[in-house]
PAKOLRO-452632 format. One line per 4 residues: number of its first residue (from 1); their letters; for each residue x, y, z of C-alpha. Coordinates in steps of 0.25 Angstrom, whole numbers, plus 2048, in hexadecimal, padded with zeros to 3 digits. Layout:
! residues N
NUM) a) X Y Z ~ ...
! end
This chain:
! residues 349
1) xxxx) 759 841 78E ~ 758 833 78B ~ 75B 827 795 ~ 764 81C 790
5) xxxx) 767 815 79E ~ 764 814 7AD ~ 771 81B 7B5 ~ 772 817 7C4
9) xxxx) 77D 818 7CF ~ 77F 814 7DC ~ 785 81E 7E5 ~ 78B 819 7F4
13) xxxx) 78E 822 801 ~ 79C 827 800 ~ 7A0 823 7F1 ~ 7A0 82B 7E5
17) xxxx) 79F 82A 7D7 ~ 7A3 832 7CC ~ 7A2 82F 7BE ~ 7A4 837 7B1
21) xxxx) 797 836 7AA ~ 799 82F 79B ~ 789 82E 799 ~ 77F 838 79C
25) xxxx) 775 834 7A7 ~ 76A 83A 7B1 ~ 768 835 7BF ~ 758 837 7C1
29) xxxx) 759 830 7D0 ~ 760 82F 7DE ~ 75B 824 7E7 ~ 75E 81D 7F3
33) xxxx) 760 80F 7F5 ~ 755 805 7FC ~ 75F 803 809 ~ 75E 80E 810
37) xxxx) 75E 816 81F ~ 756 81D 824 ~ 75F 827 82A ~ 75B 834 824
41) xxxx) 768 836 81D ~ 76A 83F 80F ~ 772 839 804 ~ 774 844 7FB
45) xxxx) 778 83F 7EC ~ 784 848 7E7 ~ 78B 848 7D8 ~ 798 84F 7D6
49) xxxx) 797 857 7C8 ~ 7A2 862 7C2 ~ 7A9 861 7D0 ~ 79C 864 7D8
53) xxxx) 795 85D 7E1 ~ 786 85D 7E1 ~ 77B 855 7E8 ~ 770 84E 7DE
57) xxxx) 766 84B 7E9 ~ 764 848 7F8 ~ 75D 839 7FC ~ 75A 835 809
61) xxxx) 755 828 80E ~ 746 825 80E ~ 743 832 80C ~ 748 836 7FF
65) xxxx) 750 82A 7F9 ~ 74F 82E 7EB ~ 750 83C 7E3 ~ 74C 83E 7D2
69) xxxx) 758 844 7CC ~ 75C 849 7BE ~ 769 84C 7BD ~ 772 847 7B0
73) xxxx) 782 846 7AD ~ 786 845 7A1 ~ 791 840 798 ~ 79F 847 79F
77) xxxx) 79A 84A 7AD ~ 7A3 847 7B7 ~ 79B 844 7C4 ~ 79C 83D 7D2
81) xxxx) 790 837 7D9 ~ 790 835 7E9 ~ 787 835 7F5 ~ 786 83C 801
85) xxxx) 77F 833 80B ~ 77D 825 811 ~ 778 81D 807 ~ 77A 81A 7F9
89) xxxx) 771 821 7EC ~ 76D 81D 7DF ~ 76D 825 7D4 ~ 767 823 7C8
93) xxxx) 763 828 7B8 ~ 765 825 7AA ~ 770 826 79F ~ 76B 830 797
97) xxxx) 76B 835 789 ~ 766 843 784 ~ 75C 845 77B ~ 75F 84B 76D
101) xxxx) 758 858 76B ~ 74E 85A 760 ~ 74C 866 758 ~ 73F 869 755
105) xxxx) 740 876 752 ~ 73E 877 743 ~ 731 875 746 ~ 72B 885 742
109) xxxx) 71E 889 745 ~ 716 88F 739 ~ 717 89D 740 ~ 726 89D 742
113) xxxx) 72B 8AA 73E ~ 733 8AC 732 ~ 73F 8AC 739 ~ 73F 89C 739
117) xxxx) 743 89F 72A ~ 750 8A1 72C ~ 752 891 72D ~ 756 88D 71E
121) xxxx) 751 880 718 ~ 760 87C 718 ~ 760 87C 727 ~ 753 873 729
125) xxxx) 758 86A 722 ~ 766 86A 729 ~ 75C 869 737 ~ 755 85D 732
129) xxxx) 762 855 72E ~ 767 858 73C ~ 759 852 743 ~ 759 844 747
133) xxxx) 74D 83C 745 ~ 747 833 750 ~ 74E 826 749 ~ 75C 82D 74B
137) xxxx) 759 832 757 ~ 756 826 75D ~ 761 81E 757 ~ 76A 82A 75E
141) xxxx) 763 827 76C ~ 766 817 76A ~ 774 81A 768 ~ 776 825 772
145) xxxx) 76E 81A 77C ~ 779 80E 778 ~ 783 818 77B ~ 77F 81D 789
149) xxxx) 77B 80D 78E ~ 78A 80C 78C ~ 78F 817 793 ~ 783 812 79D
153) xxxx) 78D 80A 7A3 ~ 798 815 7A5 ~ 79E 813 7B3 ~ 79E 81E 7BF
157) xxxx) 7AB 821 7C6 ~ 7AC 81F 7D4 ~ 7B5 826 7DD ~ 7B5 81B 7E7
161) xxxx) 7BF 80F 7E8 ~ 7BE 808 7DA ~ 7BA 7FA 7E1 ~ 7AE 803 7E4
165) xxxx) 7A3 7FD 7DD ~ 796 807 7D9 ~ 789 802 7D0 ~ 788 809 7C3
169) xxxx) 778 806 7BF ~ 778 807 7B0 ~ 76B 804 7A5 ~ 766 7FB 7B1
173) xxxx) 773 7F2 7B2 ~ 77A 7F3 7BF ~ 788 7F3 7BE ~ 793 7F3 7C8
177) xxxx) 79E 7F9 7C4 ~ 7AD 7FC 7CB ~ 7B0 80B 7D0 ~ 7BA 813 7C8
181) xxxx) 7C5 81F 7CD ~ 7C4 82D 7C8 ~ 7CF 82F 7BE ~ 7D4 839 7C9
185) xxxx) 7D5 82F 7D3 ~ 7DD 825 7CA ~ 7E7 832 7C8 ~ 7E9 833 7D7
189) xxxx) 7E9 823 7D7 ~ 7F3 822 7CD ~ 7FC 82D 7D3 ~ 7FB 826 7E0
193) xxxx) 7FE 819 7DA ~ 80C 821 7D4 ~ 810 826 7E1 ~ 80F 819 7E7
197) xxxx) 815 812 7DB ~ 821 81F 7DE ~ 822 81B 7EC ~ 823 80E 7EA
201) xxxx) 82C 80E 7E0 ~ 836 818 7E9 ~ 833 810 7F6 ~ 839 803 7EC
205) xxxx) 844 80B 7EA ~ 847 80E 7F8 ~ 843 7FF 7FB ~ 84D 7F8 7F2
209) xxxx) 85A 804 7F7 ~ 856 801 805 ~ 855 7EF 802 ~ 863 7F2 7FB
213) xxxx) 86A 7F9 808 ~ 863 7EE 810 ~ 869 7E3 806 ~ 877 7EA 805
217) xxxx) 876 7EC 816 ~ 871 7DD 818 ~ 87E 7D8 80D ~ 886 7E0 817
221) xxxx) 882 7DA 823 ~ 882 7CC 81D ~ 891 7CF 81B ~ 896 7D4 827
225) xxxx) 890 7C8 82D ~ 896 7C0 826 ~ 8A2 7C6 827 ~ 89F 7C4 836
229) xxxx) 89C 7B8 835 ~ 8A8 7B3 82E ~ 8AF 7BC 83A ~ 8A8 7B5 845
233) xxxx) 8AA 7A7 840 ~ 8B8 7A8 840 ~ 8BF 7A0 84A ~ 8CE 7A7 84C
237) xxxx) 8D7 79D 852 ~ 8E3 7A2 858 ~ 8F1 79D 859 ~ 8EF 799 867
241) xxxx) 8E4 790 863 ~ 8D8 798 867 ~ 8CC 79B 85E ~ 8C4 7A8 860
245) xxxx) 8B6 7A9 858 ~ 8AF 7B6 85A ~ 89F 7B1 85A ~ 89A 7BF 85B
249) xxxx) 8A3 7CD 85A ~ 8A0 7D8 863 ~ 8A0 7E7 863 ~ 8A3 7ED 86F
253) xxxx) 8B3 7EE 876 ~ 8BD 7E4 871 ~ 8C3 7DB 87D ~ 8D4 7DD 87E
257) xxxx) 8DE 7D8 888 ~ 8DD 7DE 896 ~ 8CE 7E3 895 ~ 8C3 7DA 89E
261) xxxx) 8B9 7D5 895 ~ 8AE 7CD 89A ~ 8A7 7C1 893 ~ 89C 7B8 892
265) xxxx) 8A2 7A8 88F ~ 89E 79B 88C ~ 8AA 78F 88D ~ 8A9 783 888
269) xxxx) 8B2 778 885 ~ 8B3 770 878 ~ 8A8 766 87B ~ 89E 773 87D
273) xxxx) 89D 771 88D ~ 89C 77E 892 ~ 8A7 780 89E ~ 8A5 78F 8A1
277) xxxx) 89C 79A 89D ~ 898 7A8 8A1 ~ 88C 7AC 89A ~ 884 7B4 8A7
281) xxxx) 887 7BE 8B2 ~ 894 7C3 8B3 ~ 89C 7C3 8A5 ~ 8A9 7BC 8A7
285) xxxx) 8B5 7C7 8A9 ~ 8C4 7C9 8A5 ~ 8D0 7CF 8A2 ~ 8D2 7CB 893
289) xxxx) 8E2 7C5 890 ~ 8E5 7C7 8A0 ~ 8E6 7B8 8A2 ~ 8D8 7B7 8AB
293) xxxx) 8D1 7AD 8A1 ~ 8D7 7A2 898 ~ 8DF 7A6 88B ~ 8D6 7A2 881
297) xxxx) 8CB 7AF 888 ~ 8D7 7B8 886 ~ 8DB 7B6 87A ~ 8CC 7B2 875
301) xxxx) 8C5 7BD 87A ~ 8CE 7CA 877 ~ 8C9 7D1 86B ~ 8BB 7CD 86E
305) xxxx) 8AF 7DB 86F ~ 8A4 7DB 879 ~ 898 7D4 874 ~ 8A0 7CB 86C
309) xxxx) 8A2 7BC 86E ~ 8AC 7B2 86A ~ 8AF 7A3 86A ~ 8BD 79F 86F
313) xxxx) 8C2 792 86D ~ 8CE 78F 877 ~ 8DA 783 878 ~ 8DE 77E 885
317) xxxx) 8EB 786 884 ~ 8E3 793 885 ~ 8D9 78E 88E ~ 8DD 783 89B
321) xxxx) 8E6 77B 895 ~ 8EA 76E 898 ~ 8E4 76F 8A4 ~ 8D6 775 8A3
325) xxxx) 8CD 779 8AD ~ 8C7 76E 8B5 ~ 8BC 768 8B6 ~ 8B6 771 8A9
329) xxxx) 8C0 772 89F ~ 8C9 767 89C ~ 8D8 767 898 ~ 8DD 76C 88C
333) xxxx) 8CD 772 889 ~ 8CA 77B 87D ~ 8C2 784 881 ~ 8B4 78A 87B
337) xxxx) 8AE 799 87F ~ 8A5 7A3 87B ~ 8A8 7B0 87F ~ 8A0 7BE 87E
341) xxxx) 8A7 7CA 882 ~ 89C 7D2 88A ~ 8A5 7DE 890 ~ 8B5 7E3 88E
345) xxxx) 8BA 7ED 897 ~ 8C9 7F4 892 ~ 8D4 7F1 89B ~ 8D6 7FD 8A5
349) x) 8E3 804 8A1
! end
């Protein structure tokens, strides 16, 4: 074998590197680096070929820190590199090129036996036509060499991350060059990526239904509050002159003549001076259209649920009148109150 080119890789604790070879080479050496421990550990220098591991040399620090090897791959081998130990090794060879056979065995002694006869002038001459002379011969090693500097650059595969970075030593240039996946592990990669792609397409889906019903539930939401709304700010005035606006509707039993309902109040006259209240302790009681509070609460407060409120707005002739109630509410006073039904008990029977 001829060498075209020097051959080197740096192999790190814990990585791999695989490659399939596209140019013959030998590695001749196994070294350790200058930085090293002395603490007695083995790195044991491994290759993967035809699916089985096997171990290329043993190193260990000061002791045995590099190993003389002959070992060469050629075109087509699939291999993976690694190293079993805590520091890194350095292989390293040449690209290689193999030496063409001469045949020198027309050569015949004076006493070869008859039997050398057999070979018919036709058939030398055929020989000599197929023999290269050392001209051609050496033009076919230039260009077998131009060739094999090319492919001197060919890049291992590294089974690491592809960020990882290795150092790829090639006819005494050093070159860094990026890590590349197996085809196997693009495969997966890509069959992962169209699961995702698959899941994120139906988690869309599901995504966009469930922003529809929300849109369609918050539309109806919007609506019955507006239609509240318009419910709640509407003032009903009645024929007497009184004018009822429910501020909040409740949901619990409906206040009707002869039940006792009790109630949390605010009065106010027109100037918005405040003349009674009940807003703490004990809820104000009574027997709703019995007679027992003015007419505007009778009238105002049936109808009303517990937990809803309402702002009634009373004339004199349902309140005190042309007389009033001295020295707090003056004659002929329209009358202002917030009322919250807090509890309504049915009439007995």
């Amino acid at each position: 074998m001829t060498a075209i080119g020097f051959w080197a890789l740096k192999i790190e604790p814990g990585k791999t590197y695989s490659q399939e070879v596209e140019a013959d080479f030998t590695i001749t050496m196994a070294s350790l680096g200058p930085k090293l421990k002395n603490d007695g550990s083995r790195m044991t220098v491994q290759v993967l070929y035809e699916d089985e591991e096997i171990s290329l040399c043993n190193l260990i620090p000061h002791k045995s820190d590099s190993q003389s090897l002959n070992i060469t791959f050629v075109e087509g081998d699939e291999i993976t590199f690694s190293v079993d130990g805590t520091h890194a090794v350095f292989l390293t060879g040449n690209y290689v090129i193999h030496d063409i056979p001469h045949d020198h065995d027309h050569d015949h002694d004076e006493n070869d036996s008859d039997e050398d006869s057999f070979i018919d002038e036709a058939d030398e001459e055929m020989n000599d036509e197929e023999e290269m002379n050392d001209e051609e011969e050496a033009e076919l090693i230039k260009l077998l060499s131009n060739k094999y500097k090319k492919l001197g650059n060919a890049k291992p595969v590294v089974s690491e991350e592809e960020d990882e970075e290795i150092e790829l030593v090639s006819n005494g240039k050093r070159k860094s060059t990026k890590a590349q996946e197996k085809p196997i592990a693009e495969a997966k990669k890509t069959k992962v990526d169209q699961s995702k792609q698959e899941t994120v397409k139906g988690q869309s889906t599901k995504d966009k239904k469930e922003e529809k019903e929300q849109k369609k539930d918050e539309k109806s939401e919007k609506k019955e509050k507006k239609q509240n709304d318009i419910k709640l700010s509407a003032i009903k005035t009645l024929a007497s002159g009184l004018q009822i606006e429910d501020l909040k509707i409740g949901d619990g039993k409906t206040a009707k003549k002869g039940a006792k309902v009790s109630v949390r109040y605010i009065g106010k006259l027109t100037s918005g001076k405040v003349f009674d209240q009940n807003t703490s302790g004990n809820p104000f009681s009574f027997k709703l259209g019995a007679g027992q509070v003015i007419q505007g609460w009778d009238t105002g407060i049936e109808g009303m649920q517990i937990g809803g409120s309402r702002k009634l707005r009373i004339p004199p002739n349902l309140a005190y009148g042309a007389r009033g109630a001295p020295p707090d509410i003056p004659p002929n006073s329209t009358l202002e109150f917030e009322v919250r039904l807090l509890d309504v008990q049915a009439k007995k029977k």
